[in-house]
C-alpha positions in Angstrom: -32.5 -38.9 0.3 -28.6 -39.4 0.0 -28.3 -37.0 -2.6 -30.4 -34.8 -0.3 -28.0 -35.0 2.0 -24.6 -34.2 0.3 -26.2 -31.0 -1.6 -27.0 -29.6 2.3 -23.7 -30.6 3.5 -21.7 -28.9 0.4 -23.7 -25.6 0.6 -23.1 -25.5 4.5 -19.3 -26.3 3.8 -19.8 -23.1 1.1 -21.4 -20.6 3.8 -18.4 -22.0 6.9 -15.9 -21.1 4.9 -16.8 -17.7 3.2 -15.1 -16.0 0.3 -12.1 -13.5 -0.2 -13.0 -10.4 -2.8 -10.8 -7.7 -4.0 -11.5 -3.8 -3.9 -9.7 -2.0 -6.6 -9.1 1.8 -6.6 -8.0 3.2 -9.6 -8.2 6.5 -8.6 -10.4 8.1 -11.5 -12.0 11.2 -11.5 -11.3 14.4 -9.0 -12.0 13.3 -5.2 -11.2 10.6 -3.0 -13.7 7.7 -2.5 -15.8 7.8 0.9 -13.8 4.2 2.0 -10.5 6.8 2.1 -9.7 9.1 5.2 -6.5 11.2 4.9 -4.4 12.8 7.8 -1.2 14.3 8.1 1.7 14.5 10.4 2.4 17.2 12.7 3.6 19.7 10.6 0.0 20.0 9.0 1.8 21.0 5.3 0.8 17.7 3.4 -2.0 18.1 0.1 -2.9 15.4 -1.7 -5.3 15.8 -4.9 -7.3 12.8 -7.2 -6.0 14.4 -10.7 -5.2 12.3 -13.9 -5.9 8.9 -12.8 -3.4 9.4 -9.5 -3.9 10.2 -5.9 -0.9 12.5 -6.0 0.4 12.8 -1.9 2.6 15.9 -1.8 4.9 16.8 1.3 6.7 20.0 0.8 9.5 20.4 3.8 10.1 16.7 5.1 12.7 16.3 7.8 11.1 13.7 9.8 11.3 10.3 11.0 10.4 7.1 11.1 9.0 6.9 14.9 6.5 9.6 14.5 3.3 8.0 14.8 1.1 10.6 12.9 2.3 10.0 9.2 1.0 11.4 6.0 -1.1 8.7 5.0 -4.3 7.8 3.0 -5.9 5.1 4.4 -9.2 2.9 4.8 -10.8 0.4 7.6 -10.7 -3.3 6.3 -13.4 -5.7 7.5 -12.3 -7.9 10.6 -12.7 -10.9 8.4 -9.4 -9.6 6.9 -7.4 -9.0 9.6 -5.6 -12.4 9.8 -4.8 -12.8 6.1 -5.0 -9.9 3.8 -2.6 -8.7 0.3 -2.6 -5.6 -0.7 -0.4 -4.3 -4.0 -0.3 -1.3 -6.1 1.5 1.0 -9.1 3.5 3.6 -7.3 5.7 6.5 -8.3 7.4 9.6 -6.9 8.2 13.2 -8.0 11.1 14.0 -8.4 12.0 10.3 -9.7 15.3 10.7 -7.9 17.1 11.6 -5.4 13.1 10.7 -3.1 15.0 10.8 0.1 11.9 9.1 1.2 10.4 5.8 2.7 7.2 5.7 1.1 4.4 2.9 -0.1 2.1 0.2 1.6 1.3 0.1 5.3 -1.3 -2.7 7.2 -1.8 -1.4 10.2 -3.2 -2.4 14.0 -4.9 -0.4 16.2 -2.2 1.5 17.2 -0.4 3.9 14.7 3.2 2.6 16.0 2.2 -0.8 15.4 2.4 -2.1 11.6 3.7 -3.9 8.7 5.0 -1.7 5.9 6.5 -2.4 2.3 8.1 0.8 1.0 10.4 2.1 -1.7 12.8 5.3 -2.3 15.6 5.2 -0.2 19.5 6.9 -0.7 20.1 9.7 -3.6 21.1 9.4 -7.1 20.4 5.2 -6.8 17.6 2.9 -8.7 14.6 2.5 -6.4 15.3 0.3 -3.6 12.8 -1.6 -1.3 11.9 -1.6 2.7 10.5 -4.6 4.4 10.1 -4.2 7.9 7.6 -3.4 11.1 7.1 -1.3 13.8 6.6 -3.3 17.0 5.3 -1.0 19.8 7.4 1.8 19.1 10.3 0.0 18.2 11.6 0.0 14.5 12.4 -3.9 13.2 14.0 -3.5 10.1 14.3 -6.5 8.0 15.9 -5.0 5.2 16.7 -2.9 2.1 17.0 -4.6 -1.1 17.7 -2.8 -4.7 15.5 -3.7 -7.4 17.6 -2.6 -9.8 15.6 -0.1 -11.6 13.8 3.3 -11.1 10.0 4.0 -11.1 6.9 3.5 -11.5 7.1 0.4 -9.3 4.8 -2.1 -8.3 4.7 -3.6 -4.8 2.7 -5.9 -3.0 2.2 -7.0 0.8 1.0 -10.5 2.0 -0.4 -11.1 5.7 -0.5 -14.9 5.9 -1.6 -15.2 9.7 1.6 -13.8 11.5 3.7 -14.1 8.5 4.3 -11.3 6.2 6.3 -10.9 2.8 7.1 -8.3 0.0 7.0 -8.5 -3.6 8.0 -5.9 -6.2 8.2 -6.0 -10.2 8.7 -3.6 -12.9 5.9 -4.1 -14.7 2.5 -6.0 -15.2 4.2 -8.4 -17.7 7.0 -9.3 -15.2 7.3 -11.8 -12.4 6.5 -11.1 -8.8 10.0 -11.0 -6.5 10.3 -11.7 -3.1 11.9 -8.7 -1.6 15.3 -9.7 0.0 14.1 -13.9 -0.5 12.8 -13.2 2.9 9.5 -13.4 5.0 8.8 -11.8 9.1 6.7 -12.5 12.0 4.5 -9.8 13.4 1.3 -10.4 15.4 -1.6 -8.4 14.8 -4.8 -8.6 13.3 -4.7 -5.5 10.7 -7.6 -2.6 11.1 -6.5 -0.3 8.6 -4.5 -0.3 5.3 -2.6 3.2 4.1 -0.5 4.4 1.6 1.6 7.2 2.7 4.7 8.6 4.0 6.8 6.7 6.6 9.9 9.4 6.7 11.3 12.1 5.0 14.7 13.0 5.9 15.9 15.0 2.4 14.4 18.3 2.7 13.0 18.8 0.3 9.9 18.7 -1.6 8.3 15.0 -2.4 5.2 13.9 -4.8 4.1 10.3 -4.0 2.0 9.4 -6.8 -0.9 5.8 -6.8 -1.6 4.9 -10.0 -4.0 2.0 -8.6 -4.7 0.1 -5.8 -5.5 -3.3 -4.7 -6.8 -4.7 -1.1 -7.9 -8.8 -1.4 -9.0 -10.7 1.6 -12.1 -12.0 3.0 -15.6 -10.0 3.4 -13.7 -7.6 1.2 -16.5 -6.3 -1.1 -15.7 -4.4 -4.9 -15.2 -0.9 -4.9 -19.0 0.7 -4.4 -18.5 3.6 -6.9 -18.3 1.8 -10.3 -14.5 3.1 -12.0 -14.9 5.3 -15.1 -12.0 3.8 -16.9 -8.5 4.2 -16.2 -7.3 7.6 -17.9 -4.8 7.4 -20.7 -2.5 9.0 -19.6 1.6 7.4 -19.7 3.8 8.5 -17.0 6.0 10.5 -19.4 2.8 12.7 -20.2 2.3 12.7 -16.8 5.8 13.7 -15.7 5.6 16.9 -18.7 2.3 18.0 -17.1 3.7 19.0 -13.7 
């Protein structure tokens, strides 16, 4: 009877306390999975195509900022399971490598489209990528810093919800260590509906391709990606980079 007992008690501890899962997208074949919506900003000029393995996000004009609310953005509904704690990390690059003239990468967002948590990368001509912690707090900007990483793209980046606390990590390359973006963490209170990747400004000019190699969303109730992956392509950025 007393082993009865503890076998009940240990699956009800199991079913209390659920599980966190990871969807991965690596973005094979031509289309967009049906967990994805896109949208643009107001301008209405953004494409985006699934092609070689990438989502490939392409703004032609830019000249925007970081308060408008309606960004170009690819993004997906996360179960409200996740909302409190929740990372999300990916392989990112941009076309032209440099000057981007852009904010672009990860953003976990509320209900409201001027209220998020964003880890981005680009930043000022002619330098090696940089990184952008920071959130937007009902309409108001609260920038928390830009940190070089000391080296140009791809990049990887990844964005950690613990309850109200959020960091940044970046790295070169799978074989590297994660690093805290500026050795700091923020407060921002919100449970998260939505994660994108996307656009946050563009203030260059000119023409910008923001290319996903993969991307990662962990947290709990989060179930595997429902269309099976056919294999990451290939394909090595430099092939990539001679192909467009």
């Amino acid at each position: 009877m007393r082993i009865t007992i503890l076998v009940c008690g240990f699956l009800m501890c199991l079913i209390g306390t659920g599980s966190a899962g990871v969807w991965t997208d690596p973005f094979d074949g031509n289309e967009l999975v049906e967990e994805w919506k896109f949208r643009d900003y107001r301008d209405k000029v953004t494409t985006f195509e699934v092609k070689d393995g990438f989502l490939q996000m392409t703004n032609p004009k830019g000249g925007w900022g970081h308060t408008t609310p309606d960004k170009p953005m690819v993004e997906r509904e996360i179960p409200k399971s996740a909302a409190k704690d929740i990372t999300v990390s990916g392989i990112f690059s941009t076309e032209p490598d440099k000057p981007a003239d852009s904010w672009i990468g990860i953003f976990l967002y509320s209900d409201d489209d001027l209220n998020y948590a964003c880890l981005l990368f680009g930043g000022e001509a002619n330098q090696p990528q940089k990184t952008l912690i920071g959130s937007m707090v009902e309409a108001n900007w609260q920038d928390k810093g830009h940190f070089q990483t000391g080296f140009d793209v791809p990049i990887h980046l990844k964005i950690v919800k613990e309850g109200d606390l959020f960091s940044g990590y970046y790295r070169e390359s799978e074989k590297d260590d994660w690093t805290l973006s500026g050795n700091k963490t923020w407060n921002h209170k919100f449970d998260v509906e939505r994660v994108g990747v996307g656009f946050m400004n563009s203030w260059g000019g000119q023409t910008v391709t923001f290319m996903v190699d993969t991307l990662s969303i962990e947290g709990e109730g989060i179930e595997p990606l429902s269309v099976a992956p056919e294999g990451k392509l290939t394909t090595t950025w430099g092939t990539l980079k001679a192909s467009r």
